[in-house]
TISEMI-608207 format. One record per residue (C-alpha): residue in three letters; x, y, z negated. Coordinates in steps of 0.5 Angstrom, whole numbers, padded with zeros to 4 digits, always signed. Layout:
N
alaXYZ/...
***
This chain:
593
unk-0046-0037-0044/unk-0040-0036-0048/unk-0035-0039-0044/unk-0027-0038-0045/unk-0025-0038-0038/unk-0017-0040-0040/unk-0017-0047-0036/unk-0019-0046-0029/unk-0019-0051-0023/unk-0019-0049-0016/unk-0022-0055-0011/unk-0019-0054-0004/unk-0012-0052-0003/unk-0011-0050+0003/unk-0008-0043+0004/unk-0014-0038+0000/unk-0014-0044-0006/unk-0007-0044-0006/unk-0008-0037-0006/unk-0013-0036-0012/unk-0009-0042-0016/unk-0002-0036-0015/unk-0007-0031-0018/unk-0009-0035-0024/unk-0003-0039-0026/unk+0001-0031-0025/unk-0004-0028-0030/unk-0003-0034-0035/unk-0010-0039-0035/unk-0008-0046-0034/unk-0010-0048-0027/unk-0012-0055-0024/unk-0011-0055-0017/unk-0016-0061-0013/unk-0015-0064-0007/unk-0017-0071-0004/unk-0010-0069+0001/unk-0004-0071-0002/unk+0000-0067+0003/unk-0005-0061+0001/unk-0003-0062-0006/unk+0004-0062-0005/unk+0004-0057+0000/unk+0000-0052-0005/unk+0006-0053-0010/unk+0012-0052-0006/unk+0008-0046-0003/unk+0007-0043-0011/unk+0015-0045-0011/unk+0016-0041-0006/unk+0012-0035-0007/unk+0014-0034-0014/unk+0021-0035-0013/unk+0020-0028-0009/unk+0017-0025-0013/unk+0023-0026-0017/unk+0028-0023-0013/unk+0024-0018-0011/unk+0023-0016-0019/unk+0016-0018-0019/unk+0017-0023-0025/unk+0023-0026-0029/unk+0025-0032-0028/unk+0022-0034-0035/unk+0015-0032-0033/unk+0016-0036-0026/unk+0018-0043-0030/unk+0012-0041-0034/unk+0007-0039-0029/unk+0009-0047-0025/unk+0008-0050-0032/unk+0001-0048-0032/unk+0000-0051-0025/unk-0001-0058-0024/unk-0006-0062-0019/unk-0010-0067-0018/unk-0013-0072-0012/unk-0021-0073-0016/unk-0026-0068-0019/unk-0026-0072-0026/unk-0020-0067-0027/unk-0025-0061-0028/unk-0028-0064-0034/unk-0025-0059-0039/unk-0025-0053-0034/unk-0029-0046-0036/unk-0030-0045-0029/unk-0029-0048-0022/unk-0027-0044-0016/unk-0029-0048-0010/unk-0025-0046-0004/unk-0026-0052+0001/unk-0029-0052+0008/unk-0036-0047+0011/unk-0041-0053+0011/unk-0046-0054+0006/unk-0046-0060+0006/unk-0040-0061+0004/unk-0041-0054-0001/unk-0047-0058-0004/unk-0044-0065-0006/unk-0038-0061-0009/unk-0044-0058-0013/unk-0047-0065-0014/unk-0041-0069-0016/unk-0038-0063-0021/unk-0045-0063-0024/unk-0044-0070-0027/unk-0037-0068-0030/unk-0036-0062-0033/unk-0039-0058-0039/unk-0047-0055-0039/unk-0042-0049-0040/unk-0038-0049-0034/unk-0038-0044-0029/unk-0039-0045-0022/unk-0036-0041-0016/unk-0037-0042-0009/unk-0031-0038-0005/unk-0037-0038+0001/unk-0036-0031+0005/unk-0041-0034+0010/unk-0046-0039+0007/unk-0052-0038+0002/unk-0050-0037-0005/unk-0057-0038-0007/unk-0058-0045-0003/unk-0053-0048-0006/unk-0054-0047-0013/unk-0061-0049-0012/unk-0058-0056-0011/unk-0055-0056-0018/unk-0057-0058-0024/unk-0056-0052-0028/unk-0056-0046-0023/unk-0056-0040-0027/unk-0048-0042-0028/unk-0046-0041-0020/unk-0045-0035-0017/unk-0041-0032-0012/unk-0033-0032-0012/unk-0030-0029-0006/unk-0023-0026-0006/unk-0020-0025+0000/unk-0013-0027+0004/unk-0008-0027+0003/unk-0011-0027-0005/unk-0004-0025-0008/unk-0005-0019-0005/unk-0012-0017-0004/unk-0014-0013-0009/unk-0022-0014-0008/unk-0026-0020-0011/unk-0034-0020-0009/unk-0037-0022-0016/unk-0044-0025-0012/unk-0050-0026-0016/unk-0056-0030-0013/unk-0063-0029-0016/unk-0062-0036-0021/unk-0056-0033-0023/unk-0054-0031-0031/unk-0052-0025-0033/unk-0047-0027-0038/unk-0044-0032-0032/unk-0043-0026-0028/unk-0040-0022-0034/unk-0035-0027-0036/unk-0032-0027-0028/unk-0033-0020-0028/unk-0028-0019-0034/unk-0024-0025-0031/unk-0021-0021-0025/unk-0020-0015-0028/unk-0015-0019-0032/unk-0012-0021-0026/unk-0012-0015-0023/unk-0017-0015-0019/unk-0023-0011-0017/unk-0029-0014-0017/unk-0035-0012-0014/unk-0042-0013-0016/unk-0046-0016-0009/unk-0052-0019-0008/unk-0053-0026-0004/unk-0053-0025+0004/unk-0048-0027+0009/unk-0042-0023+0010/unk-0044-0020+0003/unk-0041-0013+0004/unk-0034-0013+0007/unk-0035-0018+0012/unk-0042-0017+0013/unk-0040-0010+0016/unk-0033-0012+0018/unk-0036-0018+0022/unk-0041-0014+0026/unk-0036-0009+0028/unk-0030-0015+0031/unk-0036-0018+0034/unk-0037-0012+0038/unk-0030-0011+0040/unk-0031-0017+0043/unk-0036-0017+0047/unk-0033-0010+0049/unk-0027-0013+0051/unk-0031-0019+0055/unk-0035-0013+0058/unk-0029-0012+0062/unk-0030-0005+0059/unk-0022-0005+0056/unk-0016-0009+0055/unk-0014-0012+0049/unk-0009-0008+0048/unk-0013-0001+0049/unk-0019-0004+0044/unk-0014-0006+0039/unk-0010+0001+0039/unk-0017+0005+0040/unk-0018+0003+0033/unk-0011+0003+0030/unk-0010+0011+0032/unk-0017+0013+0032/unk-0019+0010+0026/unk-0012+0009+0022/unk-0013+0002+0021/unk-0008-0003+0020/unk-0010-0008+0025/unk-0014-0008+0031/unk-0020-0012+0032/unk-0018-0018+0037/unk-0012-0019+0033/unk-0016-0019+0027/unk-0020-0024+0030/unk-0014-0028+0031/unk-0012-0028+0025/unk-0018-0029+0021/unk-0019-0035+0026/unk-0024-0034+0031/unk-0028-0041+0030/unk-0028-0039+0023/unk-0031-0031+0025/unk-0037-0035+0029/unk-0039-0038+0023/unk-0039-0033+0020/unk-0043-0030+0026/unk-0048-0035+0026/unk-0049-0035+0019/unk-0051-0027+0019/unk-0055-0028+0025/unk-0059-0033+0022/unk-0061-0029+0016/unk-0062-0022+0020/unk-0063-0023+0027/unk-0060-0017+0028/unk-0056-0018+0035/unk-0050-0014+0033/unk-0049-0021+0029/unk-0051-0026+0034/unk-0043-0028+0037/unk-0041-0026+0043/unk-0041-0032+0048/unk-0033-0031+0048/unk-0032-0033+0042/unk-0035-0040+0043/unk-0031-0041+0049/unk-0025-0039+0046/unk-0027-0044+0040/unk-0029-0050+0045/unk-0022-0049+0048/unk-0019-0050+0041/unk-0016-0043+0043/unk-0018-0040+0036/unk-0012-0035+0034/unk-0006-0035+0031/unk-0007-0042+0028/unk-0007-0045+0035/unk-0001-0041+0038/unk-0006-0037+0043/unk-0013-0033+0042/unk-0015-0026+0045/unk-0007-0026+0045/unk-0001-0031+0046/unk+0003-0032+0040/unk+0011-0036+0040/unk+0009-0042+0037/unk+0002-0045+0033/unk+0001-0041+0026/unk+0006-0036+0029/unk+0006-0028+0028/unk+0010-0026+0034/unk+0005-0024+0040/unk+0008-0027+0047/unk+0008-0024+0054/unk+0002-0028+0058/unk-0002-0027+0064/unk-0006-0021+0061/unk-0001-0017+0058/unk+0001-0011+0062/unk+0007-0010+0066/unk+0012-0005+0063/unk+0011+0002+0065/unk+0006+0001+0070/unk+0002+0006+0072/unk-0003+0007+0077/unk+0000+0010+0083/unk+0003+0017+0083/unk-0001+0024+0080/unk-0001+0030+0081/unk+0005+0036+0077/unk+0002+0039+0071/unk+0007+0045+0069/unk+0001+0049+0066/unk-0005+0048+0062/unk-0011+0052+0060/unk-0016+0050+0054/unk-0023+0053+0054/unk-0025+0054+0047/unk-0024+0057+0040/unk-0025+0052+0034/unk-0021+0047+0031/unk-0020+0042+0037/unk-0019+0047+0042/unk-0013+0051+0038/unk-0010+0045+0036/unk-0010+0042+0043/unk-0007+0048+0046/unk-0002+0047+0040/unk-0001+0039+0042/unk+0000+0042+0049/unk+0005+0048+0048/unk+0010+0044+0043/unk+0011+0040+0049/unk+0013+0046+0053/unk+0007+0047+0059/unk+0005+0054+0059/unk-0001+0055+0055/unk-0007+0059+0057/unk-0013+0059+0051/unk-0019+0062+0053/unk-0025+0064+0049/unk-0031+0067+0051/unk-0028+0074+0048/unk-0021+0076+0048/unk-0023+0076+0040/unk-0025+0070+0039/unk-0018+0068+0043/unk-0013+0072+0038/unk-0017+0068+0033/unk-0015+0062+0036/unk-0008+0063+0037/unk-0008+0065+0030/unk-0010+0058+0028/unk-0004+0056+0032/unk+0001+0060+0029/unk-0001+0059+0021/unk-0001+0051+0023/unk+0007+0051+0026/unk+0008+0056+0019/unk+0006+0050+0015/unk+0010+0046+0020/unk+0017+0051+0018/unk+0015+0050+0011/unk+0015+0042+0010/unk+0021+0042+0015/unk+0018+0039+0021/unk+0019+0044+0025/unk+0024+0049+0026/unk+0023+0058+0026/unk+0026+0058+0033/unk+0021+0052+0036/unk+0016+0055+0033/unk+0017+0062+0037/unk+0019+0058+0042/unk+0011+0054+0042/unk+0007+0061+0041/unk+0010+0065+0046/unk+0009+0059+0051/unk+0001+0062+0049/unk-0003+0066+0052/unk-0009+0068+0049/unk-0015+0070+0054/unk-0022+0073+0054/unk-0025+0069+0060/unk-0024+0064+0064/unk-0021+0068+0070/unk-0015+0067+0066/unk-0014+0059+0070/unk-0014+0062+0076/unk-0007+0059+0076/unk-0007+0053+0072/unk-0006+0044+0074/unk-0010+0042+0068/unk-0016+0045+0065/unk-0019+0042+0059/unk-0025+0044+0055/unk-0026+0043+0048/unk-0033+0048+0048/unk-0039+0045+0043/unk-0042+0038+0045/unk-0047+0040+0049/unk-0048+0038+0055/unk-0052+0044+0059/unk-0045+0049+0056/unk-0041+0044+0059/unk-0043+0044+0065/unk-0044+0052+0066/unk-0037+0052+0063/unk-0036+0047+0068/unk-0039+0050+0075/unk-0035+0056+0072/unk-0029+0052+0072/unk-0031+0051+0079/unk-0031+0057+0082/unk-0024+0060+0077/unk-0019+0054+0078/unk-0015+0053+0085/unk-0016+0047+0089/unk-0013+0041+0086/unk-0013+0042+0079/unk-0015+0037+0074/unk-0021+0039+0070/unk-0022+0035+0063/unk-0028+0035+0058/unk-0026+0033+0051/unk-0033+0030+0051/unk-0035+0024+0046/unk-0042+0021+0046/unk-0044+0026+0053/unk-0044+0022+0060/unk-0037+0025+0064/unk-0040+0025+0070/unk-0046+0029+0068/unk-0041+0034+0067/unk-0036+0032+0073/unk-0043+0033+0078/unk-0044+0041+0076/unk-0037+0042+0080/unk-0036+0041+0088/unk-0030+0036+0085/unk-0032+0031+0082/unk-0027+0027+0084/unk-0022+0031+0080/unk-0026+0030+0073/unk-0024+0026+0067/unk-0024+0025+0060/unk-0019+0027+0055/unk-0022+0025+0048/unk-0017+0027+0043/unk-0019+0026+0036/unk-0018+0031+0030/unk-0013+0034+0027/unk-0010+0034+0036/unk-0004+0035+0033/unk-0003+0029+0028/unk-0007+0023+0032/unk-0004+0020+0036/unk-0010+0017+0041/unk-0013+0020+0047/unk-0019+0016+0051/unk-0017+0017+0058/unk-0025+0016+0061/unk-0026+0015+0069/unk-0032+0016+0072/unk-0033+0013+0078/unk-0032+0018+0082/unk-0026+0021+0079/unk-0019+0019+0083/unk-0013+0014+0082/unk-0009+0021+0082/unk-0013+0025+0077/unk-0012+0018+0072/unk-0006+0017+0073/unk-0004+0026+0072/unk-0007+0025+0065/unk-0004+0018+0064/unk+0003+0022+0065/unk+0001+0029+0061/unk-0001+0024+0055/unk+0006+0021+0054/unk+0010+0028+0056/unk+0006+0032+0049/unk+0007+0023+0046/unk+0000+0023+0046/unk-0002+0014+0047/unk-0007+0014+0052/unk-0012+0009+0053/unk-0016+0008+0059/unk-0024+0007+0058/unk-0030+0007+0063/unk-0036+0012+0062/unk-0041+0010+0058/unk-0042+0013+0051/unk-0039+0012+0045/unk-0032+0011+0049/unk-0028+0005+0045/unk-0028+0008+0037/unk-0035+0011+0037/unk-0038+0006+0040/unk-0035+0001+0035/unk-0033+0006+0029/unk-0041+0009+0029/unk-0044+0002+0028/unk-0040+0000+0023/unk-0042+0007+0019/unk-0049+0005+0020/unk-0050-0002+0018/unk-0047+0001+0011/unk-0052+0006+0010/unk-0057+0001+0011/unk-0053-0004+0006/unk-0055+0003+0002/unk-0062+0004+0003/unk-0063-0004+0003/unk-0061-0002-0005/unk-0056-0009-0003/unk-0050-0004-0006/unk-0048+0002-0009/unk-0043+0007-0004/unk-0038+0006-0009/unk-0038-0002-0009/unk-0038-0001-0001/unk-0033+0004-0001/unk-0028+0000-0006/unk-0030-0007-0002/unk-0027-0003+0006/unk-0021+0000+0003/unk-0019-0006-0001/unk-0023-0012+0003/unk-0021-0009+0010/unk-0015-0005+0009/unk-0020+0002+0012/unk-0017+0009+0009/unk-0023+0011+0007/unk-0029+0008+0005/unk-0035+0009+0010/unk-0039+0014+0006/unk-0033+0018+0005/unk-0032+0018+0012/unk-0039+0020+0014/unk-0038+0026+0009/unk-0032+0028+0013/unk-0034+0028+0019/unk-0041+0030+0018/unk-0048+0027+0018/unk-0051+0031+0023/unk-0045+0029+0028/unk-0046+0022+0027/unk-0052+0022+0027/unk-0052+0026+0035/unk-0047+0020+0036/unk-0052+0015+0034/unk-0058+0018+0037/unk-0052+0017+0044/unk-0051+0010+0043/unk-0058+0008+0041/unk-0060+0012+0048/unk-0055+0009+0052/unk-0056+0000+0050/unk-0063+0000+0047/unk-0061-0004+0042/unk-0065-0004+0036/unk-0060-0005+0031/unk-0056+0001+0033/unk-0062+0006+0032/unk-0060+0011+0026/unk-0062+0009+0019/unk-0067+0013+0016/unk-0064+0015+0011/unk-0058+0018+0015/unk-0064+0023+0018/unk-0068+0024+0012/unk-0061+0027+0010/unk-0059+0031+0015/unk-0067+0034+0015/unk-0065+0037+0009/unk-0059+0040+0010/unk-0054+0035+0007/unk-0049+0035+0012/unk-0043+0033+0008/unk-0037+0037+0005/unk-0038+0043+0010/unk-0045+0044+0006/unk-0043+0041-0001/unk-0048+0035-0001/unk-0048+0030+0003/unk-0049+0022+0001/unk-0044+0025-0005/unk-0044+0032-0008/unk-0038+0036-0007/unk-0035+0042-0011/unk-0036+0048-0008/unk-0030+0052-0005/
***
């Protein structure tokens, strides 16, 4: 199948075929844009006259390059104008039916040679070549939207498929600059097909009445850096669609990750689908809008739950990383710092941690000599707890454990005076277990801070149901003096990020073991497909598989879902000692340092 790939249609001009003809015309192959929709064609020509005419002013392209580019674009109103493509890219709507008398009609007028490519992100490939005549010419085409953009194209493979079909498409978007991933044909293929599962979860989690909106999106965007949170990307996805996808999944794994989160339905019923209808999971000014309105839901501006308690000194029980770096987070603010460790030692230690990293600071200009004196003196260093005798929060970052932390706790008991608020760091153990080592459970709380402290911006603000309103509302007013972003949960495991973060993680490493996807496809399909930072196997080497695989273990316990279960591949590398970067080896190898 030596098809040349210089004439291309595209059926569906809607925003992701608009989209898919820019690319095409940009990269110099004649396009032949298919609608039945006389206002869709001569939407999508005015959309490719306005996006290359920005692209002029910005520099992008020259003017010559333009008219050339709208030369090379027409449209048409009926199939026959595929005749002479090499490859048809179908973009129309996510119904088989619909798919399938495309294939039939194209079947009928194009070459024996001709490529098909269905842009399904959420059907099966394989059912619809299967309607064709010539099967071993369709595959897969998925790119993502806005596709002048997105740098990911999902090149889908059925069992039908020809080699040669999937090299010649292959080799297509790469000279469109793309990336293209090989995928084998199920829902969602790979960036979906984890992306989903985890939006799904964040609503659920926000139709458990768990969290707000605005704290699931934030929890996500500060914990995990990415570049939208969950519920507004369902927005913007479009939730009718997402369910679509949903079902689809779920019809092929029977996984309940994917059965849909009945919100979505209802949201869908009501036509309340997303940006699209001007109103979602949040209110935007106007259908199609971008700019989210004030609504019933949204907070009132500033206001917090009753008055706390005054902090004007903070001890920090621990000697690693976080403890050292919250401590540093804490004094930058100007609270007097007491640091305690189990040895005066291990205290000194810690305090040097701090010191080395307000050096860095100094260095890249990000603090000044004075300000760095100023934060260290504010820092005592301790060798026993005793040293809290005086102080208004104490907070624990000792090792995730829950018998250590509650002996730290009985201990913090009997040291700290009446009316101080304790904290654990925990992220998968149960606050209250903790809170019952005391005689004052009221006066716990969780304050997850994520590491490095002094860098992230998120801290989990986690109650219990014994932890008082003026103990939440203490914390809540600590977090925005050291400029951390509080978000409020309740105390059940995971929290918000791992509870979302740690299925996703899971869900790839059984891509992994289903032999689906290689690493390198799965984290070049979330860096460029869903804007994540790092890729779920880098990740999962930074972090650390015999902590994520504790963290799994937590979540599996507490929701009894089979689908959070840990895959086996995960405990047959942490059995042999292959942790990620810190031994060399985990799902990658790593120079040894």
């Amino acid at each position: 199948m030596d098809t040349p790939l210089s004439t291309i249609a595209v059926v569906g001009l809607g925003t992701m075929g608009t989209g898919i003809a820019e690319v095409l015309a940009l990269a110099g192959r004649e396009v032949i844009g298919i609608d039945i929709s006389e206002a869709a064609a001569l939407g999508a020509v005015a959309s490719l006259e306005a996006s290359t005419a920005r692209a002029v002013g910005r520099g992008r392209i020259t003017e010559e390059e333009r008219a050339a580019a709208l030369a090379r674009f027409r449209t048409a109103d009926t199939l026959q104008a595929a005749a002479d493509a090499g490859l048809v890219i179908e973009v129309v709507p996510e119904s088989y039916e619909i798919k399938q008398q495309v294939f039939r009609e194209l079947d009928a007028i194009v070459s024996p040679t001709t490529i098909l490519a269905t842009g399904t992100n959420a059907l099966s490939v394989t059912r619809l070549a299967a309607e064709s005549q010539r099967p071993e010419r369709v595959l897969g085409l998925h790119f993502f939207n806005p596709a002048p953009a997105m740098k990911l194209v999902e090149v889908v493979s059925s069992v039908l498929t020809a080699p040669p079909a999937v090299e010649a498409v292959t080799t297509l978007a790469r000279e469109l600059g793309k990336e293209p991933v090989a995928v084998g044909d199920r829902p969602g293929f790979v960036a979906d097909g984890l992306l989903f599962g985890y939006l799904n979860q964040a609503a659920a989690m926000y139709e458990a009445n768990y969290a707000s909106r605005e704290d699931i999106d934030a929890a996500m965007k500060l914990g995990c850096g990415l570049p939208m949170g969950p519920l507004a990307l369902l927005d913007l996805i479009g939730i009718d669609t997402a369910r679509t996808v949903l079902e689809a999944m779920y019809a092929e794994s029977h996984d309940r990750l994917h059965a849909p989160a009945p919100i979505l339905g209802q949201l869908s019923s009501a036509g309340l689908t997303g940006r699209k209808a001007g109103r979602g999971f949040y209110t935007y000014d106007a259908p199609g809008g971008q700019d989210v309105v004030p609504d019933a839901l949204t907070p009132a501006a500033g206001a917090e739950a009753g008055a706390g308690r005054a902090v004007a000194s903070v001890g920090v029980a621990g000697s690693g990383t976080m403890a050292s770096g919250i401590a540093e987070v804490f004094a930058k603010a100007g609270y007097g710092v007491v640091l305690a460790a189990r040895t005066q030692e291990k205290a000194d230690l810690a305090k040097g941690r701090i010191a080395k990293s307000l050096e860095r600071s100094v260095s890249k200009g990000r603090l000044s000599a004075e300000a760095r004196d100023e934060t260290l003196a504010r820092i005592t260093a301790a060798g026993s707890l005793d040293a809290f005798a005086e102080v208004d929060l104490a907070v624990e970052a000792v090792a995730e454990d829950l018998e250590i932390k509650q002996q730290l706790f009985a201990s913090l008991d009997k040291v700290c005076r009446p009316g101080a608020v304790l904290a654990t760091t925990t992220s998968s153990l149960p606050v209250v277990a903790i809170a019952r080592a005391t005689a004052r459970p009221e006066d716990v709380i969780g304050m997850h801070f994520f590491n490095p402290a002094p860098a992230m911006k998120l801290v989990e603000v986690v109650r219990t149901v014994l932890t008082t309103d003026d103990v939440h509302a203490t914390v809540r007013a600590v977090c925005a003096k050291i400029r951390k972003h509080p978000v409020d949960c309740g105390d059940r495991a995971g929290f918000i990020v791992n509870a979302l973060l740690f299925p996703y993680l899971n869900n790839a490493i059984k891509m992994v073991e289903q032999h689906y996807a290689s690493l390198d496809d799965i984290d070049a399909a979330m860096k460029l497909g869903g804007g994540y930072p790092m890729g779920p196997f880098e990740l999962l080497d930074v972090v650390g598989l015999d902590v994520s695989l504790a963290i799994e273990k937590v979540l599996h316990k507490e929701f009894r879902d089979p689908g959070l279960a840990p895959a086996p591949l995960l405990e047959h590398l942490v059995a042999a000692g292959c942790l990620g970067r810190k031994t060399g080896r985990g799902f990658r190898e790593y120079a040894r340092r």
